[in-house]
C-alpha positions in Angstrom: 0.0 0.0 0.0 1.0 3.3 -0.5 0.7 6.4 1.6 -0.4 8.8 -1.4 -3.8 9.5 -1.2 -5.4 9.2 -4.4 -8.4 11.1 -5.6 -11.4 9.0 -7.6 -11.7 10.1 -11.7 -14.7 11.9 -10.9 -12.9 14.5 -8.2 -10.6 15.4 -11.0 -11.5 18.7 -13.0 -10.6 18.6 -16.2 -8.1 21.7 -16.6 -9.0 24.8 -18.4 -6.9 26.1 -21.0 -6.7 29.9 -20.7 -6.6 32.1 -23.3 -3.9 35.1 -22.3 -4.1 37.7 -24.8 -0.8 38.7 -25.8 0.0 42.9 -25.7 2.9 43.4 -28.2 5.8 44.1 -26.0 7.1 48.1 -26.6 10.5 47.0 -27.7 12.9 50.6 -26.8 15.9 51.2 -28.4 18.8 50.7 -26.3 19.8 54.0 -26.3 17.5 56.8 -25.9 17.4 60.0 -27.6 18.7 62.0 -24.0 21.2 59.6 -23.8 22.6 60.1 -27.5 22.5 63.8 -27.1 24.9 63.9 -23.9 27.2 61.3 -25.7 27.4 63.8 -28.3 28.1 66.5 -26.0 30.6 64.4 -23.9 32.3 63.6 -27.3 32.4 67.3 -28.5 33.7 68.6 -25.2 36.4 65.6 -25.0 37.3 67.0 -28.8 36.9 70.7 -28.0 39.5 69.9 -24.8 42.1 68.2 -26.6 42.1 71.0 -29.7 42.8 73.3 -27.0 45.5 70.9 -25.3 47.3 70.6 -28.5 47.1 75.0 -29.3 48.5 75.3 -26.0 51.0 73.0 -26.0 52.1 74.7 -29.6 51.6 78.4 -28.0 54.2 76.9 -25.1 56.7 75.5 -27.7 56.4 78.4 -29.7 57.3 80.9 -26.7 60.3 78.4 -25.5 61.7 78.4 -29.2 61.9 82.2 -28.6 63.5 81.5 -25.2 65.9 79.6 -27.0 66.3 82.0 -30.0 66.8 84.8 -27.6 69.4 82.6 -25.5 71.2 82.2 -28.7 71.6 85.7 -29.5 73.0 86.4 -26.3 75.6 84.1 -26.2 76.7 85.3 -29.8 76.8 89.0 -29.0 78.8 88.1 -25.4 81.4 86.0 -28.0 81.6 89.1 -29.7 82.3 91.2 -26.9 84.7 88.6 -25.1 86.3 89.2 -28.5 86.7 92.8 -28.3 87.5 92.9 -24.9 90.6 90.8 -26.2 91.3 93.0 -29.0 90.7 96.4 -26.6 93.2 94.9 -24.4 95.7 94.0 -27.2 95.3 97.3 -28.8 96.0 99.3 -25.6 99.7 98.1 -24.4 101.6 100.4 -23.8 105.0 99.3 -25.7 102.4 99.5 -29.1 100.8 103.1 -27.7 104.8 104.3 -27.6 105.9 103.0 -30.6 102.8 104.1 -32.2 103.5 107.7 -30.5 107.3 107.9 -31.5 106.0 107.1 -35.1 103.9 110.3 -35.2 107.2 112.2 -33.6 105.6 112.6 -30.2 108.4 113.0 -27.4 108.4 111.9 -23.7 108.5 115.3 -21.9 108.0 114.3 -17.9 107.8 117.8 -17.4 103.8 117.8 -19.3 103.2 115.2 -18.1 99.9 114.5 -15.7 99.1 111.8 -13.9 95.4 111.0 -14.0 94.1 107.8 -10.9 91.4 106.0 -12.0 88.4 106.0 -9.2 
């Protein structure tokens, strides 16, 4: 014997088969209309930043090639008046101001002579 109690044929209702009417389902699109406008926007400002990353990084480049430039001029122009420092120096000896001096017939004379002190 078994323990499962069993119903007689007669108990049983037969089973209804219902009828569900079926609403088409709204299918949306993935992506919504609000949500492709601030894509758009996000994508314009990410371009709209990197443009102006890229025009200041060239505005910065631009100003330290002038640096550079300017650098470059300076050390030329100090070269150049290292060089006539030399030349000033060579020029003013005083063995080349004599002989330079007898050649034009100048004579020593101690007695006009003045002595000027640098301050």
């Amino acid at each position: 014997m078994s323990n499962l109690a069993r119903q007689p044929k007669a108990y049983v209702e037969p089973q209804r088969k219902v009828e569900i009417e079926h609403q088409p389902i709204k299918r949306r699109s993935q992506i919504t209309l609000g949500e492709k406008v601030i894509a758009c926007v996000f994508v314009l400002f990410i371009c709209f930043m990197a443009v102006r990353i890229i025009s200041t990084e060239a505005a910065i480049y631009k100003v330290n090639r002038n640096i550079e430039d300017t650098k470059q001029t300076i050390q030329n122009k100090n070269k150049v008046i290292d060089d006539l420092k030399v030349q000033v120096s060579d020029l003013s000896r005083y063995d080349r101001i004599w002989k330079k001096a007898k050649e034009l017939g100048l004579k020593l004379d101690e007695n006009n002579v003045k002595v000027v002190e640098n301050k």
